[in-house]
C-alpha positions, 0 to 999 in steps of 0.5 A, a space after each residue: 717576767 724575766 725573758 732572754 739570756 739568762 732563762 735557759 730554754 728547756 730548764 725546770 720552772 717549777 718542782 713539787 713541793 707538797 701537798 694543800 687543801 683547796 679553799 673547795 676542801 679538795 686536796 692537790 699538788 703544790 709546786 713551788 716556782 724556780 723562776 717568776 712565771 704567770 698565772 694563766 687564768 689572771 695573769 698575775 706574776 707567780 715569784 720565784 719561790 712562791 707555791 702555786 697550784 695546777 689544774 687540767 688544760 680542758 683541751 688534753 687534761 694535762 697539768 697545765 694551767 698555773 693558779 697562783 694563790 688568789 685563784 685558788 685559795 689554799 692551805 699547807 700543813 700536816 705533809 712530810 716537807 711540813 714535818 721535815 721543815 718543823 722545828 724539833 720537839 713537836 712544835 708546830 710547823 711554820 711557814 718557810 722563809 726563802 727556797 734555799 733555807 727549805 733546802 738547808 733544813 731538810 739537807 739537815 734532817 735527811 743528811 746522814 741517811 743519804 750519806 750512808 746511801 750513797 756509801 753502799 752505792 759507791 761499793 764497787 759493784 764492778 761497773 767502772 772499768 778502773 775497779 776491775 783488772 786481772 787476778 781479782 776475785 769477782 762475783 759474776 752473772 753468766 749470760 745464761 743466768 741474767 734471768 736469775 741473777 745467780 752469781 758465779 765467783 772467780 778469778 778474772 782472767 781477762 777485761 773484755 769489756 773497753 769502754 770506761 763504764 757500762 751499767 750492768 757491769 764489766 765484761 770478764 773472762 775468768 780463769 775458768 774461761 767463763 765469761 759474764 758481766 761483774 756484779 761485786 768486786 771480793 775483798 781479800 782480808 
């Protein structure tokens, strides 16, 4: 088992990775490793990119225990990664090559609805300082209405906010003199 410098204390050494049905007919979690790890109850190395199960540490019921797969017989199919990883068409799934061609595939499949995601979010919302300046028109939430969430539209008078980023918004007065956190940036067309 790798040990030293290049294992970063604290990094991930596992991550989900579906679901399987136990030798038992009991359904759990598979995770697969990010770095060789050791099966508790055998000692055998779980490689990396090999799945692998957990079950509860008697003492505080906590996912603790790693079983690699002569431990705890199991079998894969019919789980959303299955289905993302099949090829197209209805064929059946098969099994995964290497962690990095897992990626590729579901990047692949998933690819341009989380571009289309990531587009809406980068929309300036009004959270970075560099999107807000004076004499634009903003839809902000007074600190009255943080509640509700109403939206108040104006012209921005001054920046009162001084740090680069805050997460519910940039701090404006407007022309009005009311003064609130911007939650969209109006386009003029």
């Amino acid at each position: 088992m790798k040990r030293g410098r290049d294992v970063k204390r604290g990094s991930p050494h596992s991550e989900r990775a579906g679901e399987a049905v136990l030798a038992t007919g009991r359904r759990t979690t598979l995770y697969r490793a990010l770095r060789e790890l050791t099966c508790s109850p055998c000692g055998n190395i779980i490689r990396e990119g090999e799945l692998f199960t957990r079950e509860a540490e008697p003492a505080s019921g906590l996912l603790l225990v790693r079983l690699c797969r002569g431990c705890a017989p199991f079998t894969t199919g019919g789980g959303l990664l299955d289905a993302l990883l099949a090829p197209g068409g209805g064929e059946e799934s098969r099994p995964i090559a290497a962690p990095g061609d897992a990626c590729e595939k579901v990047m692949s499949r998933l690819g341009p609805a989380l571009a289309a995601g990531s587009r809406r979010r980068c929309f300036m919302d009004g959270g970075e300082l560099k999107d807000v300046r004076p004499g634009l028109t903003v839809d902000i939430v007074l600190k009255q209405d943080q509640r509700t969430e109403r939206l108040t539209r104006g012209v921005v008078k001054d920046v009162l906010t001084k740090s680069s980023f805050h997460p519910h918004g940039i701090k404006v007065r407007l022309v009005t003199g009311e003064v609130g956190r911007v939650k969209a940036i109006i386009r003029e067309e």
